[in-house]
Phi, psi and omega in degrees: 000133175238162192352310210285319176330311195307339184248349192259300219259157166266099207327150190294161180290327197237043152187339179083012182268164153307143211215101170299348143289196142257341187251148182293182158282349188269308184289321133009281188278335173292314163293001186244038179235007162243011170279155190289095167337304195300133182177098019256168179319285207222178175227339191248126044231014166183144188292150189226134185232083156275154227244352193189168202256152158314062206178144171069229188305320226275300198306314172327293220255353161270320160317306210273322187296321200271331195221026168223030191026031154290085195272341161324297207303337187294319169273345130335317177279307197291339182290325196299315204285338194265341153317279203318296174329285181329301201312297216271007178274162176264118159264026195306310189298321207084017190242171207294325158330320160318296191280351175067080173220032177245033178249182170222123181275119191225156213249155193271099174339165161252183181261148158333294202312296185307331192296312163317330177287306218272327197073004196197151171244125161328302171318293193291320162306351203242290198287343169326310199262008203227332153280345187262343146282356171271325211090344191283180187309154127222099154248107204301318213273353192300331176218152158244165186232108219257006192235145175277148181222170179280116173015121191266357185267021175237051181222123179276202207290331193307312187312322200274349162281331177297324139004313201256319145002068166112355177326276198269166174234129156305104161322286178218098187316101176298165175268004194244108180329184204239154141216101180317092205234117166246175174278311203207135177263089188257286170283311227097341170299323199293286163353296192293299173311331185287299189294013195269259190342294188326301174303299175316346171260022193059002156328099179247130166337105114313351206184144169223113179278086172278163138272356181210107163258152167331173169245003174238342159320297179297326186265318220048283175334311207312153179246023188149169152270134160295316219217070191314102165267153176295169173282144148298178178294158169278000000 
């Protein structure tokens, strides 16, 4: 790379060195070392498809996408998740089932207020770039979030379902199952409240698309993040 790069190309996001991607290669490589094998995680209490565990670069770089305003890494995460989709489908018949195009994608809201603070919602940037490698819906717009709510990571699970509790509402009713896409996947709360609204209206989940589950999501057990990042501002 040379000198002129340095002023042209944009430095990686989570270490600040040059990068000919968004991510250098070293940071690259550190993140495609917490993706998941397993795909999907789990089916209960609805399959969850993450692309990778919460904890090291990944965790980082989700940090820099939510409260540093990077917004590349999100289509970086939704180009990686929408790889994973392809990869697992059987398209052997050829029909749009196969190939998993009988779905419709809606991204978990923000709130007004946050959406104004942030300028951007992390989610809808991730499924945005996850649709444009499936082919599948996308609609951002299918649900809102009509109530502001508290940080759910300073809540344990009972709080964050009472937290979400009347959040969201149906905009506009797909014709179509559902595939939720949020960044990181803990309790499930965030999820359930979405799918409630969802359901009452006849809606059904098929699916829920992260880009990061917990380590204690996967584990009960795990005893912690080794490497604390601070909370963010609300």
């Amino acid at each position: 790379m040379g000198w002129l790069d340095w002023w042209i190309v944009p430095p990686c996001p989570l270490c600040r060195r040059p990068a000919k991607a968004v991510f250098c290669q070293d940071c690259q490589r550190r993140l495609q070392a917490e993706r998941l094998a397993t795909w999907p995680v789990t089916t209960d209490p609805w399959p969850l498809y993450a692309w990778g565990i919460h904890r090291g670069a990944l965790r980082r770089a989700i940090y820099c996408l939510k409260y540093e305003g990077q917004r590349r890494i999100g289509s970086v995460l939704g180009e990686w998740l929408g790889s994973r989709w392809v990869e697992s489908r059987q398209p052997s018949s050829g029909s749009r089932r196969a190939y998993g195009l009988d779905y419709t994608v809606v991204p978990i809201p923000l709130h007004a207020e946050r959406l104004r603070q942030r300028g951007y919602n992390q989610a809808a940037l991730i499924s945005q770039a996850f649709c444009q490698r499936t082919g599948l819906r996308h609609w951002p717009e299918a649900l809102v979030r009509v109530r502001a709510t508290a940080a759910q990571h300073e809540l344990n699970p009972l709080q964050r379902q009472h937290n979400l509790a009347g959040a969201f509402a149906l905009k506009h009713a797909p014709a179509t199952p559902v595939l939720l896409v949020d960044d990181i996947y803990t309790t499930g709360s965030t999820v359930q409240a979405a799918q409630q609204v969802l359901a009452a209206a006849g809606i059904r989940v098929a699916g829920v698309i992260v880009a990061a589950q917990t380590p204690k999501a996967a584990s009960p057990d795990w005893p912690g993040p080794p490497d604390p990042i601070p909370p963010p501002p609300n």
